[in-house]
C-alpha positions in Angstrom: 100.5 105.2 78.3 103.2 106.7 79.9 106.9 107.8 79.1 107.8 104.4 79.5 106.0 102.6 77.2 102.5 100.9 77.5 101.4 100.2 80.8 102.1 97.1 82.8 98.7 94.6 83.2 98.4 91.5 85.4 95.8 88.8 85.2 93.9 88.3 87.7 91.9 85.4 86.5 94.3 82.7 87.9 93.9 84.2 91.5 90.8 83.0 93.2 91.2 85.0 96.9 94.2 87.4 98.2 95.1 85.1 100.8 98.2 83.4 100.1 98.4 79.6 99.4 99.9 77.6 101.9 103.6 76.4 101.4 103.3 72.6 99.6 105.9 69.8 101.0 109.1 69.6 98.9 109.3 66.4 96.9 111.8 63.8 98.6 114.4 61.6 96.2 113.5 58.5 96.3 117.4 56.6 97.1 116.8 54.8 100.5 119.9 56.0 101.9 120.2 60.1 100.9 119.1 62.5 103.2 118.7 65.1 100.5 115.5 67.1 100.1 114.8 68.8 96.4 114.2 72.2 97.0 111.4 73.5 95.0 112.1 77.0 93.4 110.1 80.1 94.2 109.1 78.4 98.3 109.8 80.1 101.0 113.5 78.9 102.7 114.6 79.6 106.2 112.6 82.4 108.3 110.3 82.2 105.2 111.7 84.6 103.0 112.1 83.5 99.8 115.5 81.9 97.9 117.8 84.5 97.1 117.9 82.7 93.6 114.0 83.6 93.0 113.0 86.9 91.6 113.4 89.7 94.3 112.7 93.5 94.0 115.6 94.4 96.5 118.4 91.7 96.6 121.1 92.3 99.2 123.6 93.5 97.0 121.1 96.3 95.8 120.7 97.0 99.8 124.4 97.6 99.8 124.4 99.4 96.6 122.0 102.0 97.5 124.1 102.0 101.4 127.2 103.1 99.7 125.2 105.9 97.7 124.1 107.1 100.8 127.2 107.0 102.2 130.4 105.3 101.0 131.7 104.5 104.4 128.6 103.2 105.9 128.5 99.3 106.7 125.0 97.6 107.8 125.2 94.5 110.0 124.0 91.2 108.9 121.0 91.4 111.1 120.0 95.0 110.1 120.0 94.1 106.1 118.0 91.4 106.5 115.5 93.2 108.8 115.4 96.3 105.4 114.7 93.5 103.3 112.0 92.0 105.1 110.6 95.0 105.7 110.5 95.6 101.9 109.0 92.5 101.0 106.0 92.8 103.4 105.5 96.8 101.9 105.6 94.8 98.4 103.5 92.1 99.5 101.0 94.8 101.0 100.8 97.0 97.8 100.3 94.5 95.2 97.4 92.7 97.9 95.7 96.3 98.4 95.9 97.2 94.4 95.0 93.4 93.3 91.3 94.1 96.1 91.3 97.8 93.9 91.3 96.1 90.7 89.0 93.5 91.9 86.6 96.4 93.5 87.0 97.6 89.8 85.5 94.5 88.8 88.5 94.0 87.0 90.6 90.7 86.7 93.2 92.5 85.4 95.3 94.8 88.1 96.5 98.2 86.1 99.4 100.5 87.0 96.4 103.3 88.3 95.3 100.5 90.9 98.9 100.5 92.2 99.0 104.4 92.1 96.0 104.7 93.6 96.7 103.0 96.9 100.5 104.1 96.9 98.8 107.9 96.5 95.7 107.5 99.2 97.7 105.2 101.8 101.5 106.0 101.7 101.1 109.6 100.1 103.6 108.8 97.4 103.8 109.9 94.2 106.0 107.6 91.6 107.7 110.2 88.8 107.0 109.3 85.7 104.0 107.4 86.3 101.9 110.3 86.7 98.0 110.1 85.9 97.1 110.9 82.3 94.2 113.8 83.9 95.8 116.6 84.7 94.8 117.8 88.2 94.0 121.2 89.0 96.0 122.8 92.1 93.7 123.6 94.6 94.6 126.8 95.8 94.5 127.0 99.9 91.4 128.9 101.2 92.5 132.3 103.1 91.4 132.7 106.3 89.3 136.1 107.2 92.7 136.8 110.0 95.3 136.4 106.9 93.5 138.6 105.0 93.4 141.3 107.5 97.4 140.2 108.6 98.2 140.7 104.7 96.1 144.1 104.8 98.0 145.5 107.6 101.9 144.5 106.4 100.5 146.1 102.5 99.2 149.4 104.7 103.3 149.5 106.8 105.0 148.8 103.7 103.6 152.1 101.9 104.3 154.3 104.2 
C-alpha cells in the first residue's frame, strides 16, 4: 500500500497473448439508401489512433495545458501535437505490454503496480514519487579508487600546512 491508497490490480485472465487483436468491421445500418457507417466506440479512427471520445491518458487539451506551463506564450502546430501524442500512446502501449509479460513471468494473471515500476525503473530509469517500493533500499556507497585516495591524501596534507 502506498500513500495513495491500495494498489491498482489488473486481471490478466481475459488476455490470452500480448499481441493486440485485430481491428473488427464496424456494423453497417441496414436503410438501402444511407451511406452512414456506425462507429464502434473504443476502435481505432483515422491514422489509427483511437477516438478522442475514448479514454485517453494525454488528450490534446492536456498537451496544451502542460505547453502553457512550460511556457505561456508557446503555441505547438497541429502536426507537432499530434506527433507528442502518438508518441505517448506507443510509450503507454509499450509499458503496460512489458509489465503485463512481467506479471505473466511472475506467473501472475494479475499485473501489480511493482510490475509497472519495475520496467519503468530497469528500462527508462524512472522513478514515479509516491509510488516508491515498500523495501527500503540501501545507498550503495561508490567504491574509492586507490588514485582518489592518494588525491584526497595529498589536498588533506596542503590544507594543514
Amino acid at each position: 500500500m502506498n500513500q495513495f491508497g491500495p494498489s491498482t490490480l489488473i486481471n490478466l485472465s481475459n488476455f490470452s497473448s500480448i499481441k493486440p487483436e485485430p481491428a473488427s468491421t464496424p456494423p453497417q445500418s441496414s436503410m438501402a439508401n444511407s451511406t452512414t457507417v456506425a462507429k464502434m466506440p473504443g476502435t481505432p479512427g483515422a491514422g489509427g489512433r483511437l477516438s478522442p471520445e475514448s479514454n485517453q491518458v494525454l488528450t490534446k487539451k492536456k498537451l496544451q495545458d502542460l505547453v502553457r506551463e512550460v511556457d505561456p506564450n508557446e503555441q505547438l502546430d497541429e502536426d507537432v501535437e499530434e506527433m507528442l501524442l502518438q508518441i505517448a500512446d506507443d510509450f503507454i502501449e509499450s509499458v503496460v505490454t512489458a509489465a503485463c509479460q512481467l506479471a505473466r513471468h511472475r506467473k501472475s494473471n494479475t499485473l501489480e503496480v511493482k510490475d509497472v515500476q519495475l520496467h519503468l525503473e530497469r528500462q527508462w530509469n524512472m522513478w514515479i514519487p509516491g509510488f516508491g517500493s515498500e523495501e527500503i533500499r540501501p545507498y550503495k556507497k561508490a567504491c574509492t579508487t586507490e588514485a582518489h585516495k592518494q588525491r584526497m591524501a595529498l589536498i588533506r596534507k596542503t590544507t594543514k600546512k
